[in-house]
N, C-alpha and C positions, 0 to 999 in steps of 0.2 A: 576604973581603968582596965583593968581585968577582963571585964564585962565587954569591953569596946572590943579588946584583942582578940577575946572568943567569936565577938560576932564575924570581926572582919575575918579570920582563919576560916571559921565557919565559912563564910560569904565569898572567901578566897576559892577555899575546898570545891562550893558549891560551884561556883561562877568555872573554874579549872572542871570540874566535870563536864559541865554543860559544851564545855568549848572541846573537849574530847570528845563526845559525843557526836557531836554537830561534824568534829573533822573526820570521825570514823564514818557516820551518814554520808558526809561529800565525798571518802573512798568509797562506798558502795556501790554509789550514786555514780562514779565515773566508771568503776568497774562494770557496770552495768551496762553503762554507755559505750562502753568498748566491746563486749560483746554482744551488744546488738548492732554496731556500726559492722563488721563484716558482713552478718545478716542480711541486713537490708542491701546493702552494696550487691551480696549476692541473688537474691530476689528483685534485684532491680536488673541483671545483666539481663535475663531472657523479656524481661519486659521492654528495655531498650531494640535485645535484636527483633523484638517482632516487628516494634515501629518502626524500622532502619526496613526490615524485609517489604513491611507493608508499605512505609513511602516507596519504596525502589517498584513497587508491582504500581502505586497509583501513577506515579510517573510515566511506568512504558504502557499505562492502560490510556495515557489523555494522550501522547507522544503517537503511537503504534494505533492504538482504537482498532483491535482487532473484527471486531462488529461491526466496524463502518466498514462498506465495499465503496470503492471508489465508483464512483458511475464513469463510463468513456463518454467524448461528446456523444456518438453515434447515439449510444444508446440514450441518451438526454433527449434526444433530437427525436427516438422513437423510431427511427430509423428499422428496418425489416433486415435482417442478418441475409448477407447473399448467399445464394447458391449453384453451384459451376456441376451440381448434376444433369443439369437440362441442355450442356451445350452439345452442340449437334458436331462435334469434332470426337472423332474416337480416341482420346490421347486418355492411355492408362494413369498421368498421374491427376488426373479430375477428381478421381474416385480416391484417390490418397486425400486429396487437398482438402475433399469435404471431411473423410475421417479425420483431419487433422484440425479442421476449423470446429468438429462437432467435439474433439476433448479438447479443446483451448489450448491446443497446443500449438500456437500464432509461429514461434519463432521458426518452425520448419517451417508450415504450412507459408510463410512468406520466402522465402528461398524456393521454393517449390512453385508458388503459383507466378516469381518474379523470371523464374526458368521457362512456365508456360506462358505467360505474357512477352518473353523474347522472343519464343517462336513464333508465338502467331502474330508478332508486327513485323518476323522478315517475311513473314506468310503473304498478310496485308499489305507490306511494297511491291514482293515479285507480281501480286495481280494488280497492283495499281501500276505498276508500270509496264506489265502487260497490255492493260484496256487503252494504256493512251493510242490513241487513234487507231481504236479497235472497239467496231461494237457489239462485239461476238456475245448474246443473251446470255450462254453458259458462264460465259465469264464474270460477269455482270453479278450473275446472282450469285458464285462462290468469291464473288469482292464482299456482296453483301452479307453471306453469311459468317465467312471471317471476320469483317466486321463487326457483328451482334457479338459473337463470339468472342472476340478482343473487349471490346465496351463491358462485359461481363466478368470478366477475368480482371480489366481494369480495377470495375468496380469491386471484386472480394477484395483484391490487394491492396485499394484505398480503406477496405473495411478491416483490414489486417492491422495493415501499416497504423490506424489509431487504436486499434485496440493494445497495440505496442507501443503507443504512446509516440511514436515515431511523427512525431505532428509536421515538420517543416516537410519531410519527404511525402506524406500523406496532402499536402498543399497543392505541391507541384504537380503530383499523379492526378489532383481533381481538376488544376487547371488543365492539363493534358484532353482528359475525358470532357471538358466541357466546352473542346476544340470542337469537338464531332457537331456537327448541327444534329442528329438527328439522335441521341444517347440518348436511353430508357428513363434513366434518372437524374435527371437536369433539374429538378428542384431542389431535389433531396441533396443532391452535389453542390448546388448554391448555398444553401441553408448551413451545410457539415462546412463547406468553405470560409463560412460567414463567421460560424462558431469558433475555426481552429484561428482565426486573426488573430 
């Protein structure tokens, strides 16, 4: 009997160790746990903000697509960029209008060239309502070269008005131009017409 009580103290003692042991291991064990849990939480923030940065940049890169350029109809069309240096009217703001179409700077150059296309269509009624029942040759041919000269100015302004995206008012101005029976560019005007529908 003795024998039995030895063992089992012994086997109590032993077993009571062993469970101290194990429960000292499982503090370690959580201590551990705890100071590596701030750790990683904090070696994980800058790896969060990079992906939070890096979505926000894929985003305005499919959104915005800085590398895409938009193409205008015109230039779709292939269209030949107009120019109001060759017209035969001395009017100082010509030579503005071209410098202003040559840096893309549309939104003057269309205030500009819609001031030069005023004048020369009250230009173009005082000689058309001069010639009526007048068939004075001089007359005739400064009809006609106002004329050429409006059709021209026409046409940058339709070339403006879409490069500014200005489509419905760019509509009207082609219908306008493709009143004239005899306009330079009556294809190209049909075509950009056909395109802005």
């Amino acid at each position: 009997m003795s024998e039995e009580v030895f063992v089992r103290t012994e086997g109590d003692a032993l077993t009571m160790r062993i469970i101290e042991r194990l429960g000292e291991r499982q503090r370690k064990l959580d201590a551990m746990a705890a100071w590596e849990r701030p750790a990683r939480s904090i070696a994980l923030r800058p790896l969060l903000a990079a992906l939070a940065v890096a979505a926000c940049l894929a985003i305005t890169f499919v959104v915005v697509a800085p590398w895409k350029k938009t193409v205008s109809p015109w230039d779709e069309l292939g269209l030949e960029k107009p120019s109001v240096e060759y017209l035969r009217t001395a009017a100082p703001d010509l030579a503005e209008i071209q410098q202003l179409i040559a840096a893309q700077n549309y939104d003057v150059a269309i205030l500009k060239t819609e001031q030069a296309l005023q004048l020369s269509d009250r230009e173009l009624s005082i000689l058309t309502d001069a010639l009526v029942g007048n068939d004075d040759e001089m007359l005739l041919y400064e009809e006609e070269l106002e004329q050429l000269n409006n059709s021209q100015l026409r046409w940058t302004y339709i070339y403006l008005l879409v490069q500014s995206e200005e489509y419905a008012l760019a509509r009207m101005e082609l219908k306008k131009y493709l009143k004239w029976r005899d306009c330079p560019h009556r294809n190209e005007a049909k075509a950009l017409l056909k395109k802005l529908k």
